[in-house]
BARO-559138 format. One line per field, with one value per residue: residue in one letter; x, y, z of N, C-alpha, C in turn. Coordinates in Angstrom, 3 decimals, always signed. Last residue first. Example, Ala and Ser with C-alpha at 12.3 -4.5 7.8 and 13.67 -1.06 7.14 Angstrom:
2
aa	(S, A)
n.c1	(+12.850, +13.190)
n.c2	(-2.250, -5.690)
n.c3	(+7.080, +7.800)
ca.c1	(+13.670, +12.300)
ca.c2	(-1.060, -4.500)
ca.c3	(+7.140, +7.800)
c.c1	(+12.900, +13.200)
c.c2	(+0.030, -3.300)
c.c3	(+7.870, +7.800)
END
This chain:
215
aa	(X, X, X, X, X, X, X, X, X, X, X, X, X, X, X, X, X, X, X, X, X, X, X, X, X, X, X, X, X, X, X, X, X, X, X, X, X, X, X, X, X, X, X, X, X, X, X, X, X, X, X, X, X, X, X, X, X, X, X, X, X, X, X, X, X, X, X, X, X, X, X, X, X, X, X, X, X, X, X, X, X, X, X, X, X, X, X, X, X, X, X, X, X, X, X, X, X, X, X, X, X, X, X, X, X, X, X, X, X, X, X, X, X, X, X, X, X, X, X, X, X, X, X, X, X, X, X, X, X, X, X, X, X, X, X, X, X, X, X, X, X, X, X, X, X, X, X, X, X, X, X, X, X, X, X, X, X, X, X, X, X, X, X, X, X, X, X, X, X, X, X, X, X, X, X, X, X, X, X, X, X, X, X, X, X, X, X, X, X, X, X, X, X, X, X, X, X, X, X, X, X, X, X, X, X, X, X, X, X, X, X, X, X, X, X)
n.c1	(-42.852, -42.096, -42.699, -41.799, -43.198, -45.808, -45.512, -45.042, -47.444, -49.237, -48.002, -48.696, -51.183, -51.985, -50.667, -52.303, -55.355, -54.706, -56.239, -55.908, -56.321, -55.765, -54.093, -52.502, -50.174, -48.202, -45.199, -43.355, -40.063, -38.719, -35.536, -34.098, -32.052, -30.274, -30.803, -31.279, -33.353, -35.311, -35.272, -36.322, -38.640, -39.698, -40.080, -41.394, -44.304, -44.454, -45.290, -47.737, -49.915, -52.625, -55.001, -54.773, -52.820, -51.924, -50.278, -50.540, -47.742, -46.482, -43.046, -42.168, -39.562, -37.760, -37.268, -34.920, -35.247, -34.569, -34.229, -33.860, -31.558, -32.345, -35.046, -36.156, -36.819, -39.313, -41.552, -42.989, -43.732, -47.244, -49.266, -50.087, -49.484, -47.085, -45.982, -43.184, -41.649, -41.046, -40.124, -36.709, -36.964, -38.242, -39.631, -39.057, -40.262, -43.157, -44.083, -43.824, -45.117, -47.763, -48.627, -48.246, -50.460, -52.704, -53.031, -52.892, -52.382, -50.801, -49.892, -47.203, -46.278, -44.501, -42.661, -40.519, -41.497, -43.319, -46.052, -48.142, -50.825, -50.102, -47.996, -48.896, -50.943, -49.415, -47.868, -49.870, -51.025, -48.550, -48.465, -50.857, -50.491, -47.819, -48.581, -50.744, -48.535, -47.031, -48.871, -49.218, -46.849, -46.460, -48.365, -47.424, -45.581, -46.330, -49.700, -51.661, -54.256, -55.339, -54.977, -54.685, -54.008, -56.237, -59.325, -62.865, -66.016, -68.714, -67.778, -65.250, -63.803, -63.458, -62.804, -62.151, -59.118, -57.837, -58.840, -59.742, -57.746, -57.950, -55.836, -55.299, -53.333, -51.980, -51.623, -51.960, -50.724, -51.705, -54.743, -54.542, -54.433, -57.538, -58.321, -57.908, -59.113, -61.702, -60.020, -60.382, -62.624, -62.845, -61.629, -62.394, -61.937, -59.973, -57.460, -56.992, -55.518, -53.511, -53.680, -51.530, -50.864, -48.415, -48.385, -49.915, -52.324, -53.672, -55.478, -57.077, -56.053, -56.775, -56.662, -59.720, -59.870, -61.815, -62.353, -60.937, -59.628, -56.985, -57.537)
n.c2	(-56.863, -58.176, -56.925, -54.367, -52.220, -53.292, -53.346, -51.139, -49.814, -51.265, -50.465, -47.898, -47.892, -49.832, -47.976, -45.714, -47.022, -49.994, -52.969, -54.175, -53.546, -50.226, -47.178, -44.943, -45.156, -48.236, -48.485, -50.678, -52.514, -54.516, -56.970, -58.721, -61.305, -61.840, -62.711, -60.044, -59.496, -61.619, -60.157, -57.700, -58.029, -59.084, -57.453, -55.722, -57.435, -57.757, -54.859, -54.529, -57.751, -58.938, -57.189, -54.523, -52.377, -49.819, -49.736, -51.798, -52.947, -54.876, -55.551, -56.966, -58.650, -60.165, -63.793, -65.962, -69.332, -71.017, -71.692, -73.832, -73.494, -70.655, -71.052, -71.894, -69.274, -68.616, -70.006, -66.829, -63.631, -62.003, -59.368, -57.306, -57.898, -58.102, -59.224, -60.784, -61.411, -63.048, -65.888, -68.442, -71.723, -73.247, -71.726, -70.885, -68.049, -68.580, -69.849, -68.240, -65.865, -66.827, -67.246, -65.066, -63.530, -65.169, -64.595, -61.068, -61.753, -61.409, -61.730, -62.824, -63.001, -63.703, -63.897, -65.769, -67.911, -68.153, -69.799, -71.343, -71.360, -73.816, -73.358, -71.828, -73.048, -75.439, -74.227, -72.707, -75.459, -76.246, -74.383, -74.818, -77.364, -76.691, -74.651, -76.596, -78.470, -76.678, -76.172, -78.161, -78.886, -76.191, -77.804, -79.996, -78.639, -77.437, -77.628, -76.166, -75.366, -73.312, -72.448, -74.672, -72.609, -71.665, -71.201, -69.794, -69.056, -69.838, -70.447, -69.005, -70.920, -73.442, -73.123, -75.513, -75.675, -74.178, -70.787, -69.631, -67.818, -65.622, -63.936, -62.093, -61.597, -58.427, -56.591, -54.058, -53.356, -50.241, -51.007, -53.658, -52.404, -52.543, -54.400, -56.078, -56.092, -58.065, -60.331, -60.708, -61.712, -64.561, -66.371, -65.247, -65.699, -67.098, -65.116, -63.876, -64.941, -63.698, -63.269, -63.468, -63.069, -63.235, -61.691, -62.341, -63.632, -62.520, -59.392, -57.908, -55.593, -56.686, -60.569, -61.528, -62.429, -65.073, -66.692, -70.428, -73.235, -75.801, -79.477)
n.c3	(+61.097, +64.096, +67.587, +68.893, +68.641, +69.487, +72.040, +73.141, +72.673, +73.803, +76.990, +76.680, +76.901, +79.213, +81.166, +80.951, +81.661, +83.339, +84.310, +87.770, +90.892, +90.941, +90.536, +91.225, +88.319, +87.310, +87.009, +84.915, +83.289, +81.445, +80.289, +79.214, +80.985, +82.736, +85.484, +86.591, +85.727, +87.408, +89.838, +88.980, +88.467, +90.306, +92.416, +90.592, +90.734, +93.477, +94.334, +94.114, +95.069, +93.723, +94.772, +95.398, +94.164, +93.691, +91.609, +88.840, +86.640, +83.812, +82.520, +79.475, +78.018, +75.259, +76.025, +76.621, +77.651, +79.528, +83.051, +85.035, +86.353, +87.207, +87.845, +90.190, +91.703, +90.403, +90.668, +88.965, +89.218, +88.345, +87.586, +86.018, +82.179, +80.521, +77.406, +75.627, +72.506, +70.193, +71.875, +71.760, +72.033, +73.488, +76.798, +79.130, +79.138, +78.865, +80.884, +83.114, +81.489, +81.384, +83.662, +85.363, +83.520, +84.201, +86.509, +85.327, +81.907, +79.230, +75.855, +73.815, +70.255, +67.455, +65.401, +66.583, +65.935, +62.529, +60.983, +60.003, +61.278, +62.303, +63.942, +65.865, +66.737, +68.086, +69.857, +71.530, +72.615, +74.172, +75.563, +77.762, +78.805, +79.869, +82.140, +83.439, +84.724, +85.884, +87.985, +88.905, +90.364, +91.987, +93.541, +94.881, +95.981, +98.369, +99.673, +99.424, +96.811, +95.501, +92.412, +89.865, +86.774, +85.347, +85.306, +84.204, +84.852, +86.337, +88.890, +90.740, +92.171, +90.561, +86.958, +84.344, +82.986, +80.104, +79.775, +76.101, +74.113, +71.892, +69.995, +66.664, +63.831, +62.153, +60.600, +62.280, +64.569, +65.690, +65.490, +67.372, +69.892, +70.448, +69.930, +72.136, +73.966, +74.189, +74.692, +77.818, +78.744, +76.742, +77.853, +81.925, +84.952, +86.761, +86.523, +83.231, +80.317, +77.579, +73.832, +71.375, +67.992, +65.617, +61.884, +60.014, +58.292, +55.420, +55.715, +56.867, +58.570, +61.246, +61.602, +63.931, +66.964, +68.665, +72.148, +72.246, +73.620, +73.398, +73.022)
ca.c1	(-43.913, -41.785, -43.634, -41.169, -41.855, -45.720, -45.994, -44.044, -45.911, -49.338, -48.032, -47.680, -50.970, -52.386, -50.389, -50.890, -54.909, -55.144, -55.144, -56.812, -55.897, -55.684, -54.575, -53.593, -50.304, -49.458, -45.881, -43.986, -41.055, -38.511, -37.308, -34.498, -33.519, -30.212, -30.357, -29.792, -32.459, -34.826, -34.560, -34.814, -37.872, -40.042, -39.099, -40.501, -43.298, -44.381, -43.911, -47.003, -49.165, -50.952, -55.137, -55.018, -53.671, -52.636, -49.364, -51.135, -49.040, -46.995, -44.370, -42.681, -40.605, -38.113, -37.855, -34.908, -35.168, -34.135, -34.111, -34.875, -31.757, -31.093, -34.732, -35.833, -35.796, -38.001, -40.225, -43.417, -42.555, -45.940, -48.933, -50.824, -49.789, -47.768, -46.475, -44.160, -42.624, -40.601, -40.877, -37.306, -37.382, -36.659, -39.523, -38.946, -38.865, -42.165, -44.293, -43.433, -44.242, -46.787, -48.660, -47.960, -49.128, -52.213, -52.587, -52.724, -53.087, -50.998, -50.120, -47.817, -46.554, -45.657, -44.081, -40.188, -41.693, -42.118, -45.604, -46.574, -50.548, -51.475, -47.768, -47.983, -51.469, -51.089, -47.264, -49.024, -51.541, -48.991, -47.430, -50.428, -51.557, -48.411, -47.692, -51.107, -50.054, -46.322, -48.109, -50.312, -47.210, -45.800, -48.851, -48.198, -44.507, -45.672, -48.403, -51.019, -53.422, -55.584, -54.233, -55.078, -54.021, -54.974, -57.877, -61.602, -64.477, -68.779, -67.965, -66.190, -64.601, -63.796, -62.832, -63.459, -59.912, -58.259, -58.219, -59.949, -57.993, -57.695, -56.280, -55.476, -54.148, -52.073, -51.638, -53.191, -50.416, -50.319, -54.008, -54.987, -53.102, -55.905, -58.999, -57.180, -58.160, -61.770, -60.216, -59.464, -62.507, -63.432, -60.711, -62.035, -61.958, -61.630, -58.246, -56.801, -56.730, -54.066, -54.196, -52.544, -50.569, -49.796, -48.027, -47.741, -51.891, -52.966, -54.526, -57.992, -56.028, -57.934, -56.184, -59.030, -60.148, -60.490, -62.053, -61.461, -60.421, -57.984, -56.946)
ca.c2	(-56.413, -57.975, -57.628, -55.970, -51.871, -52.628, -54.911, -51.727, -49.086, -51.201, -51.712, -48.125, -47.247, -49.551, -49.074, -45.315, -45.960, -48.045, -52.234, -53.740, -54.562, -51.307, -48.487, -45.009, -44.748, -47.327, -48.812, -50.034, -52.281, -53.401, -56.097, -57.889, -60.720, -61.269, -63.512, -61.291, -58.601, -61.546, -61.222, -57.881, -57.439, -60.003, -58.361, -55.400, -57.151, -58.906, -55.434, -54.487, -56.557, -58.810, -58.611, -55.585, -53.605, -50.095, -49.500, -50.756, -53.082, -53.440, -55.990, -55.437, -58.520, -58.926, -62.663, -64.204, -68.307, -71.367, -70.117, -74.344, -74.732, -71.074, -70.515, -72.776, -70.244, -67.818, -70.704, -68.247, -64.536, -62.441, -60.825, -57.773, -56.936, -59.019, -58.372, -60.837, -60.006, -61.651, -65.012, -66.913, -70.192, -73.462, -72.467, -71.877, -68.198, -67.984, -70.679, -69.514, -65.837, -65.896, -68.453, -65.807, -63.045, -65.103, -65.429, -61.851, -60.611, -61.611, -60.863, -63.028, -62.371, -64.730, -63.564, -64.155, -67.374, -68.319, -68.158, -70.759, -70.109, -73.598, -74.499, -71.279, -72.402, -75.906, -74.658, -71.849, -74.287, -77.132, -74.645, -73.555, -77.099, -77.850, -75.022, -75.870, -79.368, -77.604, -74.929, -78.227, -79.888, -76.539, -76.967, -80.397, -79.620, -76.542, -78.520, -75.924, -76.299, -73.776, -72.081, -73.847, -73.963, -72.187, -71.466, -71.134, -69.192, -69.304, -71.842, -68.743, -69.915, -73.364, -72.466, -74.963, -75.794, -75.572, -71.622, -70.356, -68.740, -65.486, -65.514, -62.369, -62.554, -59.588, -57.324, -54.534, -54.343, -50.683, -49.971, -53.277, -52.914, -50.899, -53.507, -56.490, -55.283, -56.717, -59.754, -59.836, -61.196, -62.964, -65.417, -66.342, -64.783, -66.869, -66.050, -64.317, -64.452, -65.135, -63.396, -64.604, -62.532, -64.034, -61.721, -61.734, -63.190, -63.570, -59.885, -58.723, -55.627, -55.781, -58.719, -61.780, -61.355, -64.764, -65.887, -68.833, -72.935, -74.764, -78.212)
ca.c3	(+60.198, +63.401, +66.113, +69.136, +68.756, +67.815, +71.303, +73.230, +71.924, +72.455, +76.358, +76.892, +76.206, +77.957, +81.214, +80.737, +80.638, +83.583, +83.273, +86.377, +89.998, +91.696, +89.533, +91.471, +89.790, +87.263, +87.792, +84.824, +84.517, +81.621, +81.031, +79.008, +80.390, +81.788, +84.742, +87.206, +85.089, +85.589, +89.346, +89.816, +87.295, +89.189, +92.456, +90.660, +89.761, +92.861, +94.919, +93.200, +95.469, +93.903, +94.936, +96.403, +93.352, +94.686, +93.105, +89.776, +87.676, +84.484, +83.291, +79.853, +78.100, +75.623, +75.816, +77.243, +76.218, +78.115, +81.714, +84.012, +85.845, +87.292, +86.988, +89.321, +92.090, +90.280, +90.427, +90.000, +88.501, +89.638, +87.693, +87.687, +83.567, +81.682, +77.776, +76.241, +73.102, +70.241, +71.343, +72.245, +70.392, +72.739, +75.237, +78.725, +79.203, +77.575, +79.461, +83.043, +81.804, +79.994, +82.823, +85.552, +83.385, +83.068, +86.412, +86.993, +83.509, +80.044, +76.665, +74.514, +71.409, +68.749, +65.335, +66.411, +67.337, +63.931, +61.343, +58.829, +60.338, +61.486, +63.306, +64.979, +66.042, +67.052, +69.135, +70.859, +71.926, +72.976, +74.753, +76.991, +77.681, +78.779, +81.183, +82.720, +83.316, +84.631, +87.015, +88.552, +89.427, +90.779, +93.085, +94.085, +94.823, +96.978, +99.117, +100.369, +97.664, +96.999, +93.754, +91.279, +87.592, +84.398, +86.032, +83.994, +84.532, +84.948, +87.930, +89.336, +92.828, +91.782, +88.248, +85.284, +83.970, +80.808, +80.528, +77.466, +74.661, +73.491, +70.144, +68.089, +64.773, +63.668, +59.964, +61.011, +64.171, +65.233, +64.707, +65.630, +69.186, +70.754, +68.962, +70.852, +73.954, +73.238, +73.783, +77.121, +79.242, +76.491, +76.779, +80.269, +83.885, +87.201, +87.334, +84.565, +81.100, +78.663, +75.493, +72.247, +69.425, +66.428, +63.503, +59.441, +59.572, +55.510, +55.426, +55.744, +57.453, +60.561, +61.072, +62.700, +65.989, +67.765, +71.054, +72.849, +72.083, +74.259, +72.582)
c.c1	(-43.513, -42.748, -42.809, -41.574, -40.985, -44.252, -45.442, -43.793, -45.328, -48.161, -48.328, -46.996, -49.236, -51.636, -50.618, -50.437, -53.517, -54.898, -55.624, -55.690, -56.746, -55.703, -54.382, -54.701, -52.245, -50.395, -47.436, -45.110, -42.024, -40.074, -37.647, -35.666, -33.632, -31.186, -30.093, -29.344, -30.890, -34.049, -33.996, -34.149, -36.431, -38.719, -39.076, -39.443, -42.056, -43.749, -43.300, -45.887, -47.841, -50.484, -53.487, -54.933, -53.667, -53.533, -50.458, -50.284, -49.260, -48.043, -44.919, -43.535, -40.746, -39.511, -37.297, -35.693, -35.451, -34.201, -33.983, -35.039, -33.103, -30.982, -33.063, -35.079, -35.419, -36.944, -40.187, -42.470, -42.947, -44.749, -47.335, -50.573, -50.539, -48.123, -47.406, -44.901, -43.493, -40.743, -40.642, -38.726, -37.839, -36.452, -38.755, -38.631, -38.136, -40.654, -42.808, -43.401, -43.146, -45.271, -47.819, -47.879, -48.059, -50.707, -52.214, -52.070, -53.318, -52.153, -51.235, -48.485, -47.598, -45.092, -44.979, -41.157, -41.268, -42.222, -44.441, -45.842, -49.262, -51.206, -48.779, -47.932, -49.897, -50.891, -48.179, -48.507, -50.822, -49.967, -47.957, -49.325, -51.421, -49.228, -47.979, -50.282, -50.500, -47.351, -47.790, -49.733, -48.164, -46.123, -48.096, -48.932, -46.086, -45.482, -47.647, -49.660, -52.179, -55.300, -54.411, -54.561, -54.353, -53.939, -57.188, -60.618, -63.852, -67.535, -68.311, -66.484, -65.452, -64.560, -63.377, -62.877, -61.378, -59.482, -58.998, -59.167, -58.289, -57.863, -56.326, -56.528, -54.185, -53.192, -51.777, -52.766, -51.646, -50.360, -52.548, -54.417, -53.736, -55.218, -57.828, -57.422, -57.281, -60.565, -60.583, -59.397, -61.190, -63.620, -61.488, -61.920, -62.395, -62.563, -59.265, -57.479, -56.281, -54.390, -53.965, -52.290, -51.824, -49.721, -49.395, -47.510, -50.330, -52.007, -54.412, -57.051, -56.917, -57.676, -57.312, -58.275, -59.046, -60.873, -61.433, -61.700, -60.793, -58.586, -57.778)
c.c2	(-57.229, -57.558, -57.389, -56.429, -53.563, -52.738, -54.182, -53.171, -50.406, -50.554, -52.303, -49.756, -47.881, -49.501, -49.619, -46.962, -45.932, -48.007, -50.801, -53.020, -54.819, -52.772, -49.435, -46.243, -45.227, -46.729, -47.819, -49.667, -51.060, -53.374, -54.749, -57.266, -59.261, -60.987, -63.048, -62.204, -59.360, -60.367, -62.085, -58.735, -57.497, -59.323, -58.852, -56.589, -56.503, -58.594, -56.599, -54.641, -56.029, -58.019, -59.384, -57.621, -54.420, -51.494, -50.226, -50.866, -51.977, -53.897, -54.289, -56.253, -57.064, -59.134, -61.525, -63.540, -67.099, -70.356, -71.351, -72.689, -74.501, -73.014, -70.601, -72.503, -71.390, -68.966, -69.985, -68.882, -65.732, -63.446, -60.846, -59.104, -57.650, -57.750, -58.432, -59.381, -61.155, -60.841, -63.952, -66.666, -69.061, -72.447, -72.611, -72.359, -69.559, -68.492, -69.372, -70.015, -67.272, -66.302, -68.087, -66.800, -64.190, -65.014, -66.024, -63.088, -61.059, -60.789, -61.480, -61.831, -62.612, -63.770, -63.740, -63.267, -65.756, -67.594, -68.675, -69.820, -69.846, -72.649, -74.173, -72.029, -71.226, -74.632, -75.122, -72.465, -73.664, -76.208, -75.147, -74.099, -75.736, -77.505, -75.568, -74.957, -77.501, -78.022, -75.528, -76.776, -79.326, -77.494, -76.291, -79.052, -79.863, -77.772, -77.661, -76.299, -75.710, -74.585, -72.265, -73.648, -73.824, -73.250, -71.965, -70.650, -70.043, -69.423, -70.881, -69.765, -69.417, -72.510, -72.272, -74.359, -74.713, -75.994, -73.431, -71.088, -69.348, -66.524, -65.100, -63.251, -62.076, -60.411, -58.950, -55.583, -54.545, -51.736, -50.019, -52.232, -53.091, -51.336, -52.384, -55.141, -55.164, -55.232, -58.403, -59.379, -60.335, -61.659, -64.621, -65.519, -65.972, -66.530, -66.086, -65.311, -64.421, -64.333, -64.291, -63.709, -62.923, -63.446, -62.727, -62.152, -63.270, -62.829, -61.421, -59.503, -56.304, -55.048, -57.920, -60.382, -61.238, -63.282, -65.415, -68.234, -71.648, -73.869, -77.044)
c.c3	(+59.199, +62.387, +65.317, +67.994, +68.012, +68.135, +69.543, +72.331, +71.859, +71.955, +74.410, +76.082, +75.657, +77.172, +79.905, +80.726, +80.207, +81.779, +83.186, +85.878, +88.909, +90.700, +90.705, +91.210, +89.792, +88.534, +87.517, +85.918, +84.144, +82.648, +81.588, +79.186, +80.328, +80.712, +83.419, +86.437, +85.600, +85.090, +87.790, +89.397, +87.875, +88.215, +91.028, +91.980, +89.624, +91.353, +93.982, +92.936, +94.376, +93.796, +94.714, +96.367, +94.635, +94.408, +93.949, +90.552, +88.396, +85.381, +83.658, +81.052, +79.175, +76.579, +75.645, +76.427, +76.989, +77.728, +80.660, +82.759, +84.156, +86.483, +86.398, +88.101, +91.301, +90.635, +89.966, +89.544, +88.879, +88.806, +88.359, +88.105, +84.840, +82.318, +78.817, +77.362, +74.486, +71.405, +71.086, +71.136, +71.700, +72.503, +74.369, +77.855, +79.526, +78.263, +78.734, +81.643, +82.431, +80.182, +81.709, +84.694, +84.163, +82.680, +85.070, +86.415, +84.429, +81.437, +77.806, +75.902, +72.583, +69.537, +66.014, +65.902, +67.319, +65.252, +62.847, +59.574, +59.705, +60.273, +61.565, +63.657, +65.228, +66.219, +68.160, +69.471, +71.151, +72.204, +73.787, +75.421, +76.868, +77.454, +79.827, +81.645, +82.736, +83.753, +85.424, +87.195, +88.069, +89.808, +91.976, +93.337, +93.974, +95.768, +97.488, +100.215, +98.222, +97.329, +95.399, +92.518, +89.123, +85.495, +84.807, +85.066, +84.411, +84.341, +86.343, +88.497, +91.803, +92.479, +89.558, +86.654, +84.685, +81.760, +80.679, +78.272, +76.214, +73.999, +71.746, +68.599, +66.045, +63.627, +61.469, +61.233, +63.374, +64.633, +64.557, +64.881, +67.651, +70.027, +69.209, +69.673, +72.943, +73.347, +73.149, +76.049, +78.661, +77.094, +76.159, +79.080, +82.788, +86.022, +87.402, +85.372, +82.591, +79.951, +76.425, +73.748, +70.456, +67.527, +64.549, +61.151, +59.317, +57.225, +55.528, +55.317, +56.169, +59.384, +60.942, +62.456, +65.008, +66.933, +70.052, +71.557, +73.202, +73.121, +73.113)
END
């Protein structure tokens, strides 16, 4: 089971909402947590869960992967999408399970390969989530999607214009093709922002998580 950081409500409450990080490449679930302190003020009553990626990271032995990206072979690199898939789900599903709490209380927030993992895992799962929330990340099997959509989120992508490492192009295909299938998304481009969360991206993103959460 994947185990990370946790910041308990900052009500003191019995948790009403779950809302789980997922890291990027290389990173780990303390590389997001302390973003959890913006959304507090809208969501007292929230859990937040950042959980470590599975895998030890190749290029950052300090980091994790969620799955890797240097193989060449597409089928064995979808393979590797699906085990980290997995381990995501089965998480989500431990700690909804834990706290009494439905998917319509589960938000997911993302970053690079994170937002990649949010986003394969959410619009899978039986139970729409209320909320996913991806910044600097990409759609992966788009093309499967036609077979494999189960559930339409609400979700929000946001990325720098100038993000070298995925180009910002990746979310606004991202928002093309899930507006084909009928998802509800909505886009966001942050000027001047290379690959990292700006200020207006932020900001934006705590409206949109408070908007979705049920209270």
């Amino acid at each position: 089971m994947l185990n990370g950081p946790i910041l308990e409500p900052a009500s003191g409450k019995t948790p009403k909402q779950l809302v789980i990080f997922v890291h990027g490449y290389g990173a780990d679930g303390n590389d997001l947590i302390g973003l959890a302190s913006y959304f507090q003020n809208i969501l007292p009553d929230a859990l937040f869960l950042s959980p470590h990626a599975p895998d030890p990271c190749p290029m950052n032995p300090a980091g994790y992967q969620w799955f890797d990206f240097s193989s060449t072979d597409p089928a064995k690199l979808w393979t590797n999408i699906l085990i980290a898939g997995d381990h995501l789900n089965k998480f989500i599903d431990a700690k909804l399970s834990e706290l009494k709490l439905k998917e319509e209380s589960l938000a997911l927030i993302g970053f690079s390969q994170g937002t990649m993992m949010a986003l394969h895992v959410s619009l899978r799962r039986a139970k729409p989530m209320a909320a996913v929330l991806g910044y600097s990340g990409r759609l992966l099997g788009s093309e499967l999607l036609k077979n494999d959509l189960v559930s339409k989120p609400p979700i929000y992508l946001i990325h720098g214009d100038q993000d070298p490492v995925v180009h910002y192009q990746e979310t606004l295909t991202a928002e093309k093709i899930l507006s084909e299938h009928g998802v509800d998304i909505k886009v966001h481009i942050s000027k001047q922002t290379q690959h990292s969360i700006a200020e207006d991206g932020l900001g934006i993103g705590v409206e949109f998580l408070g908007s979705k959460l049920k209270n």
